[in-house]
C-alpha positions in Angstrom: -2.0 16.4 -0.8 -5.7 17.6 -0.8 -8.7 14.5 -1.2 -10.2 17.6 -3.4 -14.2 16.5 -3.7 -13.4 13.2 -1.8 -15.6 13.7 1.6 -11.9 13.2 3.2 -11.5 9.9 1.3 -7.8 8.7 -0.7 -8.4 8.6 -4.0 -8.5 5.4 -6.0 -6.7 4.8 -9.0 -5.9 2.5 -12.0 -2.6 0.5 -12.8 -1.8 3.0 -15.1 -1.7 5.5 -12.6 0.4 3.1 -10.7 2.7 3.1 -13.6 2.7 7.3 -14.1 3.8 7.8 -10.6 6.1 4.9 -10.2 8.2 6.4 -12.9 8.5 9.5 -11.1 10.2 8.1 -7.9 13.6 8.1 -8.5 15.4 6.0 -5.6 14.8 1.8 -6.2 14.3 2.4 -2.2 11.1 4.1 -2.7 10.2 2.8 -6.0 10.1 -0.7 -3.8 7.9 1.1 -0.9 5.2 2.2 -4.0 5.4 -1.5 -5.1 4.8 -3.0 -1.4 1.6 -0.7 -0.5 0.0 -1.3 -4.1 0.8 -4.9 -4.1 -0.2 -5.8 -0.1 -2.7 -2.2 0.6 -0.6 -1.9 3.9 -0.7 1.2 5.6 2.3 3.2 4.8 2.9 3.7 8.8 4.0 -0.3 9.1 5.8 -0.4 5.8 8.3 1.8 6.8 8.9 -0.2 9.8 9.5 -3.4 8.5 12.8 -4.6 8.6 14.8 -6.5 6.5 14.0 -9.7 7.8 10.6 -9.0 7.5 10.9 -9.4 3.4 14.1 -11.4 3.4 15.5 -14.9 4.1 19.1 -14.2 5.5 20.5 -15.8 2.0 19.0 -12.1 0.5 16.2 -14.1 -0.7 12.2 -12.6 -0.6 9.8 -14.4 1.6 6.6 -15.7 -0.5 4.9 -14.1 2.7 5.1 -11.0 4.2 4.4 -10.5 7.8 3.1 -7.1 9.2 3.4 -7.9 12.9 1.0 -6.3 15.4 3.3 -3.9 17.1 3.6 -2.1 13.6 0.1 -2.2 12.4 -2.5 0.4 13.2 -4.3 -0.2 16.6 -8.1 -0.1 17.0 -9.4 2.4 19.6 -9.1 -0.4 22.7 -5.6 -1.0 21.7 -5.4 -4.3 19.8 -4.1 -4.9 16.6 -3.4 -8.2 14.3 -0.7 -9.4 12.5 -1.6 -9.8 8.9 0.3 -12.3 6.4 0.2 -11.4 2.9 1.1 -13.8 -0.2 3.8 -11.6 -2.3 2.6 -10.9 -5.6 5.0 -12.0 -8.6 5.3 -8.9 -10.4 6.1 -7.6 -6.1 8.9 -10.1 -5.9 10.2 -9.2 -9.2 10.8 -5.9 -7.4 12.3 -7.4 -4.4 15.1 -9.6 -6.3 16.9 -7.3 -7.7 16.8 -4.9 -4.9 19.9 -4.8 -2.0 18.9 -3.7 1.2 22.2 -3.9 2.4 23.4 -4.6 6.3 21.2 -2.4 8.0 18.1 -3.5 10.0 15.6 -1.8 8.4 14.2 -1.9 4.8 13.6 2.0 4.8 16.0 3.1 6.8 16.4 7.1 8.0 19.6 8.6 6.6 21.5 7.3 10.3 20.6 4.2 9.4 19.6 3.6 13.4 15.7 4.1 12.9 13.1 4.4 10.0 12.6 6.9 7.5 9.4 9.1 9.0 6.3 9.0 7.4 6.7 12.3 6.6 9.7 11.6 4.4 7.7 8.9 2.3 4.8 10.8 1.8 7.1 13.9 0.7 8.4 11.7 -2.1 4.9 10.2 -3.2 3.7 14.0 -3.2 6.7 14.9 -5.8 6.0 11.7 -7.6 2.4 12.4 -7.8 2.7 16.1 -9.0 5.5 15.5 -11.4 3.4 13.0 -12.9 0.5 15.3 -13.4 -1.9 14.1 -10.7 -1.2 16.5 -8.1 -4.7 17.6 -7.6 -6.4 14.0 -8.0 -6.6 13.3 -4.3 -4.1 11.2 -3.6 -2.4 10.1 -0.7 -0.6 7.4 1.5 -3.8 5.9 2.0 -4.8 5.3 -1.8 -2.7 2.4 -2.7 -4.4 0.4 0.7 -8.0 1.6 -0.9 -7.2 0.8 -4.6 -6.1 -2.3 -3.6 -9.3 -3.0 -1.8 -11.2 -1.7 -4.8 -9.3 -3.7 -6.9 -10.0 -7.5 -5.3 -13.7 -6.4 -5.1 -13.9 -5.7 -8.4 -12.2 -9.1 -9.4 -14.6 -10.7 -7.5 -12.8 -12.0 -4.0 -14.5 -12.5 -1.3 -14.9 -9.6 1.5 -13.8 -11.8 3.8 -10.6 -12.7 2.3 -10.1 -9.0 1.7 -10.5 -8.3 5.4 -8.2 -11.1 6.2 -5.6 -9.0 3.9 -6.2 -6.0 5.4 -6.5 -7.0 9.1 -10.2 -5.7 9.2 -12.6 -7.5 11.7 -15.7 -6.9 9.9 -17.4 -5.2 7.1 -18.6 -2.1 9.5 -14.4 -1.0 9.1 -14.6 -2.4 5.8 -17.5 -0.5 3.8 -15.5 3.1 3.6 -12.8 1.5 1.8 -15.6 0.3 -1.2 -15.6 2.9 -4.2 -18.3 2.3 -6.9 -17.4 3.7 -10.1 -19.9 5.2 -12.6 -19.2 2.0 -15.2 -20.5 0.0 -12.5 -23.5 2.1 -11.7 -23.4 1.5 -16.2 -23.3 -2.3 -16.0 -26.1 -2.8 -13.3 -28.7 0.0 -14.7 -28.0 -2.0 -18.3 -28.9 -5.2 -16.4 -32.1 -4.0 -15.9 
C-alpha cells in the first residue's frame, strides 16, 4: 500500500480505525495477528514466526507475557538483536482465549503447516482489509500498528524509555521516527501560550 504524502512513513491511526479494519479480516487467524501487532507494536516479520508456545501454556492457556525471541526480531546493521517481553493486554488475551491454534507448531502457520505464513501473505490480507474498509489510500501498512502503538503510549504519557523497552529500541536516535505529532497537539501547546 502507498505511504501517499508520508515522506516513506506508516501511517498512524486511531482505535476506531483499528475497529474498521479488524471487521474486514475474515479468518479469527488473522483477526488475532491484527490484535497482536496493535496490542504489543511488533513487527509483523516476528509475529508470524512465533509459535504456539510462544503465546500458550501447553494446557491451551495465554501467557501474561509474550516473548519475541532474538532470532525472530529485526537485527541492527552489526547483527544483534534483543529479545523483547511484552505484558498481554486484557482486551489481547480476550482475543487469545477463545482462539484454537490447534497441534501445529506455529501460530500462523503456511497452508503445509511445516513453516510460517510469508509476510507477503499477511500483508495481502491487511491490504484487502484496509481497502474494503475504505482506507486504502491512507498510508497504511505492516508497519503502522508498531508506530500507532508507539504514538499511542506517548500520548498517554509513558515514559520513552519504557517504550523503547517495548519495542526493543536502544535509544531515542532509533526511536524519534516513530514520534507523530498531530495538529491537536500543535492546538494544545500554541493555546498554552
Amino acid at each position: 500500500m502507498p505511504k501517499n504524502n508520508r515522506c516513506g512513513k506508516a501511517a498512524v491511526i486511531l482505535d476506531s480505525d483499528f475497529v474498521k479494519i479488524r471487521k474486514q479480516i475474515k479468518t479469527d487467524r488473522y483477526k488475532l495477528l491484527w490484535d497482536l501487532a496493535w496490542y504489543t507494536g511488533e513487527r509483523w516479520g516476528a509475529l508470524i514466526q512465533l509459535k504456539v508456545s510462544d503465546v500458550y501454556y501447553k494446557n491451551g492457556k495465554p501467557k501474561d507475557v509474550l516473548i519475541f525471541p532474538a532470532i525472530i526480531r529485526k537485527h541492527r546493521p552489526d547483527g544483534t538483536a534483543d529479545t523483547v517481553e511484552i505484558a498481554v493486554h486484557e482486551n489481547l488475551k480476550e482475543s487469545l482465549l477463545p482462539f484454537e491454534p490447534g497441534e501445529q507448531e506455529w501460530l500462523f502457520p503456511s497452508r503445509c503447516g511445516t513453516k510460517p505464513v510469508t509476510w507477503r501473505n499477511a500483508y495481502d490480507v491487511l491490504k484487502r482489509a484496509t481497502e474494503k474498509a475504505g482506507m486504502g489510500t491512507k498510508g497504511i501498512s505492516t508497519h503502522t500498528t508498531r508506530r500507532s502503538l508507539v504514538n499511542r503510549l506517548r500520548k498517554n504519557g509513558v515514559d520513552k524509555a519504557v517504550i523503547r523497552k517495548i519495542t526493543g529500541h536502544r535509544d531515542n536516535k532509533g526511536l524519534d521516527p516513530y514520534l507523530e505529532v498531530d495538529i491537536d497537539e500543535v492546538r494544545a501547546a500554541i493555546a498554552t501560550l
